[in-house]
PAZAPA-4460 file (N, C-alpha, C; in steps of 0.05 Angstrom, whole numbers, plus 32768, in hexadecimal, padded with zeros to 4 digits):
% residues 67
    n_x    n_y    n_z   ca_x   ca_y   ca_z    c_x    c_y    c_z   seq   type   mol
   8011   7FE8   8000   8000   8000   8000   8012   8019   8000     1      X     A
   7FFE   802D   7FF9   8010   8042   7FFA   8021   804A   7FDE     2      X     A
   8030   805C   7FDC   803D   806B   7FC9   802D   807E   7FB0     3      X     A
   8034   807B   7F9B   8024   8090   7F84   8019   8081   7F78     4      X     A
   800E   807F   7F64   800A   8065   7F48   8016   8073   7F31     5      X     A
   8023   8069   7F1E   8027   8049   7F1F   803B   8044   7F30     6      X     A
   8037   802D   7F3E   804C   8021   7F42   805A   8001   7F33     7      X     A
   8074   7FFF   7F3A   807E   7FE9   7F21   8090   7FDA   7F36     8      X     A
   808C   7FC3   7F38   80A2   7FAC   7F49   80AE   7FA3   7F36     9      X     A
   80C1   7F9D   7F3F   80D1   7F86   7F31   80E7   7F78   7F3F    10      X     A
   80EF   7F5E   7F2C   8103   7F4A   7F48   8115   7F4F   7F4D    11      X     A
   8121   7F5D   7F5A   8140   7F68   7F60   815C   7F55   7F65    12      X     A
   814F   7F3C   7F7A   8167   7F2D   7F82   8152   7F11   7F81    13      X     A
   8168   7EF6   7F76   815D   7EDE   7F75   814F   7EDA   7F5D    14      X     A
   8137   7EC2   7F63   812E   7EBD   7F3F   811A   7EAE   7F5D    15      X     A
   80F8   7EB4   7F3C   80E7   7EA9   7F4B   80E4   7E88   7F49    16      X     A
   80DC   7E76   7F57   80DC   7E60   7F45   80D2   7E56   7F2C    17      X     A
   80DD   7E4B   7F1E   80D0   7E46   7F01   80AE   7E40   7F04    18      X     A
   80A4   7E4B   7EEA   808A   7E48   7EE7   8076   7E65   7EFD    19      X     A
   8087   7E72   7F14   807C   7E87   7F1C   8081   7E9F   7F09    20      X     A
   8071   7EBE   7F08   8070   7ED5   7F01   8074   7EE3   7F11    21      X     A
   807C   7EFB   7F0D   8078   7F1A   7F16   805F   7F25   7F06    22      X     A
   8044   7F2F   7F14   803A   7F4A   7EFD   804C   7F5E   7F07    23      X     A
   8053   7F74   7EF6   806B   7F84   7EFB   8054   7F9C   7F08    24      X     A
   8038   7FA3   7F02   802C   7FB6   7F0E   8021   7FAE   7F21    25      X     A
   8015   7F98   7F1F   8008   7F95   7F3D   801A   7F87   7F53    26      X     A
   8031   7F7B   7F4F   8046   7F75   7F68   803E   7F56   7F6C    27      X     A
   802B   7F47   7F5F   8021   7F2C   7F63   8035   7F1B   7F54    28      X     A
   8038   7F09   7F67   8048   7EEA   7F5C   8032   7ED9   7F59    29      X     A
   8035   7ECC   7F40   8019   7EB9   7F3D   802C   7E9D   7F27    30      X     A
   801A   7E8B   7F23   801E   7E79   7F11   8021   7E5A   7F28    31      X     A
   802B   7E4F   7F14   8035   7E32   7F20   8050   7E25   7F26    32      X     A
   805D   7E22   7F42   8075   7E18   7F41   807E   7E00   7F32    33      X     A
   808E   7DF9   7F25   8094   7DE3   7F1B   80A8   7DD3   7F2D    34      X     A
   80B7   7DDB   7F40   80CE   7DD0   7F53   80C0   7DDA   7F78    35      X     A
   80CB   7DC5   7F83   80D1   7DCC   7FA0   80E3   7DD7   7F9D    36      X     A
   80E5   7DE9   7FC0   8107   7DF4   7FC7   80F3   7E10   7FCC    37      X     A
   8107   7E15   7FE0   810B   7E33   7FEF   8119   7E4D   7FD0    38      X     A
   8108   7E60   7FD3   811B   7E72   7FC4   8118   7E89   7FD3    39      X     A
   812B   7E93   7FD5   812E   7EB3   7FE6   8127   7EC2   7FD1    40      X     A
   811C   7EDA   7FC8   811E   7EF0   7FB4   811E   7F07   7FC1    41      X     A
   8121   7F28   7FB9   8117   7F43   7FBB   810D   7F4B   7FA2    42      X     A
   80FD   7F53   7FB1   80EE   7F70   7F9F   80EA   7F86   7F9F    43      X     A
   80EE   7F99   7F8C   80ED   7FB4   7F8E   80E1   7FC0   7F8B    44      X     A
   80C7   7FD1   7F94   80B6   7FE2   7F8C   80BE   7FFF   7F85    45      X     A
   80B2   800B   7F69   80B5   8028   7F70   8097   8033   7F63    46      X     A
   8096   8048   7F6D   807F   8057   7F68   8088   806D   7F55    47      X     A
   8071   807B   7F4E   8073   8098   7F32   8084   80AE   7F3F    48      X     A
   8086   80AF   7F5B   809E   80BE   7F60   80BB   80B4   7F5E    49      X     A
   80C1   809E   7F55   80D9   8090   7F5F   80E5   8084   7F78    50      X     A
   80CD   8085   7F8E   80D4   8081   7FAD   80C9   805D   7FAA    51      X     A
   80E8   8056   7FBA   80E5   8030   7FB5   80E6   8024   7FCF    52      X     A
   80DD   800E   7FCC   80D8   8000   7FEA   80E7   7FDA   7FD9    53      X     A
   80F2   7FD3   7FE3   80FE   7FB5   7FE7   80EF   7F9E   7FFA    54      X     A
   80EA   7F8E   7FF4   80DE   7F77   8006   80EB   7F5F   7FFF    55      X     A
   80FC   7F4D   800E   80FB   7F33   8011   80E7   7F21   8019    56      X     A
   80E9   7F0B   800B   80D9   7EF9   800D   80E8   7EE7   800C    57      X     A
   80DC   7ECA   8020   80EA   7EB0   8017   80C7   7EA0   8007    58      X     A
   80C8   7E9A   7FFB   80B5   7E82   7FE4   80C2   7E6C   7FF0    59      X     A
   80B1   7E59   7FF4   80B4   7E42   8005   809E   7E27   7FEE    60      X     A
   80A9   7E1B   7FDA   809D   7E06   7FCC   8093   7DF0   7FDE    61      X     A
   807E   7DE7   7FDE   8088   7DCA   7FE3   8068   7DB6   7FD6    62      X     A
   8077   7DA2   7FD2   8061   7D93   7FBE   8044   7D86   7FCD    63      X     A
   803C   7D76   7FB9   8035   7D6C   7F97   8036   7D85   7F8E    64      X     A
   8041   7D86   7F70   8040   7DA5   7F66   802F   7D94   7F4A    65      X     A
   8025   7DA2   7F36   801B   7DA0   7F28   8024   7D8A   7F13    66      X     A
   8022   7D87   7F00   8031   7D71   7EEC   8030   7D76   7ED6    67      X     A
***
């Protein structure tokens, strides 16, 4: 929440797991993992002023995953 619109994320550090997305405007990770396993990532938000915020996250897989 918060800042100007638009705002734009994107992945700064790490990789999401295969088969996940970024939408780059709305900040949502969506799709289907294809692997277990832990992934650490950051992300970067900035808003129409240029003012950015960073978030880590750990993504935590774990199965039956899809086929």
């Amino acid at each position: 929440t918060g800042g100007i619109a638009p705002r734009t994320w994107r992945l700064l550090r790490g990789r999401l797991p295969r088969g996940l997305r970024l939408d780059r405007q709305l900040g949502l990770v969506y799709g289907s993992p294809r692997r277990q396993g832990i992934y650490g990532v950051t992300f970067e938000v900035a808003d129409a002023l240029g003012v950015r915020f960073f978030t880590r996250l750990v993504i935590d897989i774990r199965g039956p995953l899809p086929s």
